[in-house]
C-alpha positions as CSV (number, residue, x, y, z in Angstrom):
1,X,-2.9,-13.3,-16.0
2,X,-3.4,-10.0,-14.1
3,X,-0.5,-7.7,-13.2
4,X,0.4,-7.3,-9.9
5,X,2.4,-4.6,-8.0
6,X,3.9,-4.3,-4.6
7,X,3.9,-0.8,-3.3
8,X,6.2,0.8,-1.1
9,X,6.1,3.5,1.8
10,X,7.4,6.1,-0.2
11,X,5.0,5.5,-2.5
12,X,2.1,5.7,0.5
13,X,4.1,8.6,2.0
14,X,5.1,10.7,-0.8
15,X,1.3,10.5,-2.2
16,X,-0.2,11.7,1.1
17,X,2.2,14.7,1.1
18,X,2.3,15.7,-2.5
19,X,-0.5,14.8,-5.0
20,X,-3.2,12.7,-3.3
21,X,-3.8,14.2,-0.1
22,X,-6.4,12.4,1.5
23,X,-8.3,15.8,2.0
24,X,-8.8,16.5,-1.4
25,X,-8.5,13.0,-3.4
26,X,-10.0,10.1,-1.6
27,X,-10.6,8.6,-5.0
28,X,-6.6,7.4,-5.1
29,X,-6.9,6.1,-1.8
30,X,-10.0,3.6,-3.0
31,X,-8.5,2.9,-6.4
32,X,-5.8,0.9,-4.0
33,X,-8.1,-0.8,-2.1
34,X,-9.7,-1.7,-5.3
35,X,-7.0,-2.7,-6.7
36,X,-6.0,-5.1,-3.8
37,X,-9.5,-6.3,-4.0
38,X,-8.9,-7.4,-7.3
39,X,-5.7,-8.8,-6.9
40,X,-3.7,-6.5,-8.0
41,X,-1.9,-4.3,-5.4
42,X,-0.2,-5.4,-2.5
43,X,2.8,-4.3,0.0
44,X,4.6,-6.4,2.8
45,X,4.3,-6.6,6.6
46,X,7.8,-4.4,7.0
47,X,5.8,-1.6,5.3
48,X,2.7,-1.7,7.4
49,X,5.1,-1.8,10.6
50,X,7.0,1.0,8.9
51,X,3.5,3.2,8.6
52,X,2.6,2.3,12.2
53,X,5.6,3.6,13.6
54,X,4.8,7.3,12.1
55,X,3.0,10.3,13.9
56,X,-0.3,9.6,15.5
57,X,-2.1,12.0,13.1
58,X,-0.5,10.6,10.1
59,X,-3.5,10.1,7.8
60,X,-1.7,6.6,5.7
61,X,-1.4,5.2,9.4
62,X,-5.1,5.6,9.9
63,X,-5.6,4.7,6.6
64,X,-4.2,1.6,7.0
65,X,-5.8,0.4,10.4
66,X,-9.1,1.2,9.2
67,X,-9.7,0.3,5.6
68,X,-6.6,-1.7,4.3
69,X,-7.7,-5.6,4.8
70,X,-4.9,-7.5,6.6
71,X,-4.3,-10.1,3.7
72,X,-3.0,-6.5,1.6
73,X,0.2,-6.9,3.5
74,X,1.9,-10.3,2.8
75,X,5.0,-11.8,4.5
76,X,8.2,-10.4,3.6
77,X,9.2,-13.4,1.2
78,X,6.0,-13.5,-0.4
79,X,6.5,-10.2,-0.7
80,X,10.0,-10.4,-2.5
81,X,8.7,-12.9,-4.7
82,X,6.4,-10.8,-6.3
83,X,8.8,-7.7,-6.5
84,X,10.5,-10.6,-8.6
85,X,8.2,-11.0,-10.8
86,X,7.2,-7.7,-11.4
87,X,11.6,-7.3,-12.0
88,X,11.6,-10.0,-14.8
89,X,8.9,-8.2,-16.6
């Protein structure tokens, strides 16, 4: 069974401002999409309206409207369900 992991804004946020600016290390930025291609990564709907609400210029927002696929952000429950799973591990 693959492991899966639901990521969070800060985690979005805080790697844009700190360690994997998208200027310098596109590579982090295409590991997630790979990751969510494999079924691995994933983050909720909340989060994606979260993003969308930030600065114009904020690179994660553009980020996310042009190369994150829809199905990466599930439903709130599903999303809880597998922040469950990944808590009883």
């Amino acid at each position: 069974m693959i492991a899966r992991y639901v990521i969070d804004a800060d985690v979005l946020i805080q790697s844009k401002n700190f360690w994997y600016k998208f200027t310098y290390c596109r590579t982090f930025w295409k590991w997630i999409e790979d990751g969510h291609a494999h079924g691995m990564f994933f983050s909720s709907k909340k989060i994606r309206d979260e993003i969308n609400q930030g600065h114009a210029s904020c690179p994660v927002r553009h980020w996310v409207k042009s190369s994150v696929p829809a199905a990466f952000f599930l439903d709130d429950i599903a999303a809880m369900q597998q922040y469950a799973n990944v808590m009883q591990w």
